[in-house]
N, C-alpha and C positions, 0 to 999 in steps of 0.2 A: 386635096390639101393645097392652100392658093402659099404664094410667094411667100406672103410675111408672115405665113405660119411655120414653114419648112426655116425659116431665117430664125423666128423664136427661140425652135427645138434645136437650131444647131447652138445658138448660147446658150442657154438653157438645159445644158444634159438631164435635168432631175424631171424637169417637166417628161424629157422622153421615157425614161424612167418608167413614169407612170406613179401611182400612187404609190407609197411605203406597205408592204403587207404586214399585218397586223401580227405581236409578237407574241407566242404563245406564254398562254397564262398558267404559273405553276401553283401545286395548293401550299397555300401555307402552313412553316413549318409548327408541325404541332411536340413540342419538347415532349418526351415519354416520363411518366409519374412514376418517379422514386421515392418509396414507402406508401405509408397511408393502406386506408381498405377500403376496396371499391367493391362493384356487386358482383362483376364476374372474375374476383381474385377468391370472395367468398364461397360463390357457386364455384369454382376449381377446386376449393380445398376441402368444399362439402365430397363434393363428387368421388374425386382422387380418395378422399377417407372410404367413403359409401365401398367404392368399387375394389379397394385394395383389401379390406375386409372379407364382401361377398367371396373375391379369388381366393384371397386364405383357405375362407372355409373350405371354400369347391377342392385345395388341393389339399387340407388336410384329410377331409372328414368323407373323399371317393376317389380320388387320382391317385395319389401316394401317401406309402403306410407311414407316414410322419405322426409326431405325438413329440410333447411337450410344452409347459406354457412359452418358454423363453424363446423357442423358437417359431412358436407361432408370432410372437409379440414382433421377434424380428422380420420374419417375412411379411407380414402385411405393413411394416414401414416401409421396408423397400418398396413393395408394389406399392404403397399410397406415393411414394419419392417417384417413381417411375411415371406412373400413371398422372399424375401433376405436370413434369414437367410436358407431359405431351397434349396435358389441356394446355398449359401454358403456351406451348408452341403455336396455336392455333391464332393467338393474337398477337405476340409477340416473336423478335427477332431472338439469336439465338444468344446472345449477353443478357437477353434481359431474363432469358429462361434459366442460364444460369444463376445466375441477381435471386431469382424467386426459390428458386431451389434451394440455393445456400442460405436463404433467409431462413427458411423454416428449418435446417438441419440445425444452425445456430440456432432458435429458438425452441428446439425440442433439446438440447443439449443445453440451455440456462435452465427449461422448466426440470429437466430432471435432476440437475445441481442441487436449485432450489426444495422440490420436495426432498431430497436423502435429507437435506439440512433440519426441514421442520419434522420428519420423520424421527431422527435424531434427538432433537431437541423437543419434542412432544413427547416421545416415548419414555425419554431420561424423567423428565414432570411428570408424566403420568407414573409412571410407578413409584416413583418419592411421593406422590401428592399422600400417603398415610404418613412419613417423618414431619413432612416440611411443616405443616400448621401449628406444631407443637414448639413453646417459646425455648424449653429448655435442650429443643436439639442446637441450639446456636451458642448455650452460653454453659451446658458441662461438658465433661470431656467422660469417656467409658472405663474409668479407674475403678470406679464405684457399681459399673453395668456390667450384665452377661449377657451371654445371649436366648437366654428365656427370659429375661425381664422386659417390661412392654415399652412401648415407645415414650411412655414419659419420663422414663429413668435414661440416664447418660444424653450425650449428643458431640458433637465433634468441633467442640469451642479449639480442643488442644491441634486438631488436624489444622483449622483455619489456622490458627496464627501460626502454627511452624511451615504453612504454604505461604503467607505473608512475610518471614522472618529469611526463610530462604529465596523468595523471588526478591528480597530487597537486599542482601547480600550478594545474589546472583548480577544483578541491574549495577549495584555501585562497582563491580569492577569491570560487567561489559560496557557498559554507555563508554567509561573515558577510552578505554584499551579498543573498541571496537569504531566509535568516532576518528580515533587519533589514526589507526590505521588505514582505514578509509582516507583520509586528507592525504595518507602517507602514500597511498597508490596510485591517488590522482594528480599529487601536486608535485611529487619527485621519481618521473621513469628512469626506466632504466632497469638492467640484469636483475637485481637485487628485487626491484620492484614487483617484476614479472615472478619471481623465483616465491615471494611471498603471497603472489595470489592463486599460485599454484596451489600453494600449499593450503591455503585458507579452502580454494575449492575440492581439496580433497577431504579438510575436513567436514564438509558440510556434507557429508554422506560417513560419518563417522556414528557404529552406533552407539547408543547409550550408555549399554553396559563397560563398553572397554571406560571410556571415561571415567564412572566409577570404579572398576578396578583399577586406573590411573591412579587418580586420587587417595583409595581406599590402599595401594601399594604404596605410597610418596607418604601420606599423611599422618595415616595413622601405624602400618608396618615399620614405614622408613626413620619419620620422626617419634613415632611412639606416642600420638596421641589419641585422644578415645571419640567413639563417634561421637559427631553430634551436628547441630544445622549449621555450623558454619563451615563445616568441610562436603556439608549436603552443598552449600551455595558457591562452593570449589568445582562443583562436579557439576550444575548443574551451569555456571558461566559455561565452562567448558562447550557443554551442549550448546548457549547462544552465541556463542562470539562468531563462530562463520558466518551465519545467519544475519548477526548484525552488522558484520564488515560488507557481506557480497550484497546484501540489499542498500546501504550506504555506500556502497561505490556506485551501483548503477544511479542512485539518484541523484549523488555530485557530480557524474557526466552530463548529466540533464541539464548544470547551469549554465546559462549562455557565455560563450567566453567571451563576447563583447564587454562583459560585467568586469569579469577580472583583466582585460585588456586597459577598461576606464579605468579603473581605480591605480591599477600599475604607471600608467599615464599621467598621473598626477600627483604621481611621487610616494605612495604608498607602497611599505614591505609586505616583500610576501606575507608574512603572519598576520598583518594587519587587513589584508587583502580578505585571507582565508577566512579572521573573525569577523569580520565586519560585511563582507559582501557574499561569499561562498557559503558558512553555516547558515544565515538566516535568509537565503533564497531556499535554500533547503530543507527548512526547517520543517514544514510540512511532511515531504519525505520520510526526512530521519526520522522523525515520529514513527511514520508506517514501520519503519526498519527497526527499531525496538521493540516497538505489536508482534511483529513479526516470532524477533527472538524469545519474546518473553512466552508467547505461544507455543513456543518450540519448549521455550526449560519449564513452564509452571505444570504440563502435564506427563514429566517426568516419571517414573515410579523407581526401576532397576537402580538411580545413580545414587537413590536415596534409601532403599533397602538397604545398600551396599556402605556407605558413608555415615546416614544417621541410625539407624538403626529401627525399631519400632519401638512403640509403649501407648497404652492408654493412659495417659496422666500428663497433666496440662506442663509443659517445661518453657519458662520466657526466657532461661537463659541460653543463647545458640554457640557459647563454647563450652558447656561440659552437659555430657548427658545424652540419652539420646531423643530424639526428635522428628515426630510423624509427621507427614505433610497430604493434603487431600488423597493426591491420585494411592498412596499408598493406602489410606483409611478405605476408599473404594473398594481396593483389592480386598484386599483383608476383610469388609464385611461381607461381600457376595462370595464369598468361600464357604460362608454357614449355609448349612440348608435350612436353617430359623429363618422364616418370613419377615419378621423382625428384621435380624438382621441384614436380608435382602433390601429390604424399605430406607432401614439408612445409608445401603450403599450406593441407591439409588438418589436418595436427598441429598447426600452427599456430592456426588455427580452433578447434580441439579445446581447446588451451591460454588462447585467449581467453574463452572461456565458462566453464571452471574458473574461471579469474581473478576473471568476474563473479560465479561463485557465491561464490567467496571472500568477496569482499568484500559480498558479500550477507549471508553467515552473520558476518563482522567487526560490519557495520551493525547486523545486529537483535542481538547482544549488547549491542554501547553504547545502543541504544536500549533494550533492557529490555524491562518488561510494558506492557500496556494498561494506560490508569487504574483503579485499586481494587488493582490485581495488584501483588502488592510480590514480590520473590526474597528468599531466606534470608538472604544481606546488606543487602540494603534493609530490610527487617523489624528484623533486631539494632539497625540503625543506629537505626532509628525506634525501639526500645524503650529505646535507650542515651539518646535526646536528651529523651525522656520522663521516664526518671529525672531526670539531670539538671535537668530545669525544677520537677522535684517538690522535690528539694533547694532549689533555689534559691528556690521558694516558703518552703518551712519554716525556712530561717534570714529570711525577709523578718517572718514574722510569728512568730519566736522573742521570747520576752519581755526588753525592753531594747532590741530592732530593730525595735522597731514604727515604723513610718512614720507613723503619725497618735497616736504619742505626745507626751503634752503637755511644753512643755519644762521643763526643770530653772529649780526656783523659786532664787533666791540669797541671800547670807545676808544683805544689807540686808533685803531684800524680806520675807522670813522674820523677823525681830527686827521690823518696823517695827509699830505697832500699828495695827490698822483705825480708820477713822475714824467716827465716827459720822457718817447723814447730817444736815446742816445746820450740823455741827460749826464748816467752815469760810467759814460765811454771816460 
C-alpha cells in the first residue's frame, strides 16, 4: 500500500471499513384471517367430525359399557372439540386455536337455539294445521261447542279478544308506571333509588301465581268485586312491570351522556332534557323493553284462572263477568282426550304466537331505527324543521328586526342641543 493510499484510509475511516454488509431480509408480515372459510379450516372440521365420531363408536360399541343417545351425542362433540383444536394447532399459534374453537362452540350453540325454536313453532302448526283452515275457528267462541262436535262448530273468537282486552289493559298501566320509573332510576340516585331497583329485581323472579293470588286477595276478597278481564290485566301488569323497568333501565344507561351534558348546557330542564333527548335516543330500545314484558304477561295462564275466571261465551265487557284469554283456552282444550279438542288447543297455540309476532312487528315500527338511523319520514320532518329555524333565523337578523338594535332617538332628544362639558357647573 503506497503513501497516498494509507493517507486516504486515515481520513476516510469508512473506506477502511470496507464495504457495508448486507442487511438481513425479513419475510413479510403476513396478517392471520379472521373468519371466512378456507380449505384447510374445512378439511379440519371435516376431519375433527369424521375422527371424533369413528372414537365414539370404538369406545362405545367395544372399550366401555357406555349406552345412551345423549351421551354418546356428548362425547363425540367433545372428541370432535378436541380433535379440531389439535388440527388447528398444526397451522396455527395458540389464540388463534382458541379463536377457532370458540367459534364453533358459539356456533353449535345458535344452531341448537335456533332448531328448539322451529321445532317449537313447527310442531305447535303442525298439529293445529286440522283447526286452523277452518273460518269459523277465528270468529265463534265454544258456547254453542262440545267436545265431540267437529271442528266446524265453535272456535275461539271469545279467547282472542279477552288475550287482546287484557294484554291492553295490562300495556296501559305498564308503559307509563314502568317508563316513569326507569327515568326515575337513572335520572335521580341515591339510597331510595338503589332501595327501589332492588326491589324491582326481586320481583322479576316473582312467580305468577302469587300475583294472582295478590290481586285475586286485594280485588275481589278485599274490595268485593267479581272476576273478570280487568282485574286479569291487574295481574297480569303485575307480572310485566319488572320486566319493563330492568330492561328500560339498562337501555337509558346506553345513552351517551354527552347528549344530556348538550342539551343541559344550553339551558334546558332536566324534564325537558329527559323528553326531548333521553326517550327518543331510546326509543328503539324501550320498544324491545315492552316486547319483552308483553312476552312475559300475554302467555300467562295461573293469574287469569285466578282473577277472570273461565267461560265459553264471547264477553267484550272487561269489568263484569268472567273472561278467557288464549293460554288459558289452550289449557283447557288439551285436557280432553277428544282429538278434536286436542286440534284446537293446538290452533289455538298456533294463534297465540302469531299474535305475539304481530305485535312484535306493531312494536318495532313505532319504535323506529337505532339512534343516528332516521326513516324517509323522520328525515323529511328533520329537514322541514331545519328550514323553518333557517327562516326564522333570517327575519331575526333582517334589517329593522335586529334585536341588539339601538333604539329609536325622539324628536326632543333630537332638537335638543349637546352640552358642552362644564357648561352646567
Amino acid at each position: 500500500m503506497t503513501v497516498v493510499e494509507e493517507n486516504l484510509l486515515a481520513e476516510n475511516p469508512v473506506l477502511a471499513a470496507g464495504p457495508p454488509a448486507p442487511e438481513p431480509t425479513l419475510p413479510p408480515d403476513r396478517p392471520r384471517r379472521i373468519g371466512g372459510v378456507s380449505r384447510s379450516g374445512v378439511l379440519s372440521l371435516t376431519g375433527a367430525a369424521a375422527s371424533g365420531l369413528c372414537v365414539t363408536i370404538l369406545l362405545y360399541g367395544e372399550l366401555a359399557p357406555f349406552s345412551g343417545a345423549l351421551g354418546f351425542t356428548l362425547t363425540a362433540y367433545l372428541f370432535f372439540l378436541a380433535i379440531y383444536a389439535v388440527l388447528t394447532g398444526f397451522e396455527e399459534d395458540g389464540q388463534a386455536v382458541r379463536d377457532r374453537v370458540m367459534t364453533v362452540v358459539l356456533w353449535t350453540a345458535a344452531t341448537l337455539l335456533f332448531s328448539a325454536l322451529v321445532l317449537v313453532v313447527g310442531f305447535t302448526a303442525w298439529r293445529g294445521r286440522e283447526a286452523l283452515p277452518h273460518g269459523n275457528f277465528f270468529t265463534q267462541d265454544m258456547q254453542a261447542a262440545g267436545p265431540l262436535d267437529p271442528l266446524t262448530n265453535g272456535g275461539i273468537a271469545h279467547a282472542m279478544l279477552g288475550t287482546l282486552t287484557m294484554t291492553a289493559i295490562a300495556l296501559a298501566i305498564t308503559i307509563p308506571l314502568g317508563l316513569a320509573c326507569a327515568v326515575y332510576l337513572n335520572q335521580i340516585p341515591g339510597r331510595f333509588s338503589r332501595f327501589v331497583r332492588t326491589i324491582v329485581e326481586a320481583m322479576t323472579a316473582l312467580p305468577s301465581i302469587v300475583a294472582g293470588l295478590m290481586v285475586y286477595a286485594v280485588w275481589i276478597l278485599g274490595l268485593g268485586m267479581q272476576k273478570s278481564g280487568l282485574a286479569a290485566g291487574f295481574a297480569i301488569s303485575v307480572m310485566m312491570l319488572p320486566i319493563v323497568i330492568r330492561a328500560s333501565d339498562v337501555v337509558l344507561r346506553l345513552v351517551p351522556g354527552t347528549l344530556t351534558e348538550a342539551a343541559e348546557a344550553l339551558g334546558a330542564p332536566r324534564w325537558r332534557t329527559v323528553w326531548h333527548v333521553v326517550l327518543p335516543t331510546a326509543r328503539s330500545g324501550l320498544a324491545t323493553a315492552v316486547i319483552l314484558g308483553t312476552a312475559r304477561g300475554i302467555g300467562e295462564t295461573s293469574p287469569v284462572l285466578l282473577t277472570a275466571g273461565f267461560t265459553a261465551a264471547l264477553n267484550t265487557d272487561p269489568t263484569s263477568g268472567p273472561m278467557v284469554s288464549l293460554p288459558l283456552a289452550v289449557f283447557n282444550f288439551v285436557k280432553s282426550p277428544q282429538p278434536t279438542m286436542i286440534a284446537r288447543g293446538f290452533g289455538a297455540a298456533a294463534v297465540l304466537m302469531a299474535l305475539v309476532l304481530v305485535l312484535f312487528v306493531i312494536a318495532r315500527v313505532i319504535g323506529g331505527r337505532g339512534p343516528g338511523h332516521q326513516t324517509r319520514r323522520q328525515a323529511r320532518r328533520t329537514a322541514r324543521a331545519s328550514r323553518q329555524d333557517v327562516a326564522r333565523f333570517d327575519e331575526l337578523h333582517a334589517p329593522g328586526l335586529s334585536l341588539f338594535e339601538a333604539a329609536p332617538r325622539t324628536e326632543a332628544s333630537a332638537t335638543a342641543a349637546p352640552t358642552a362639558p362644564g357648561e352646567n357647573d
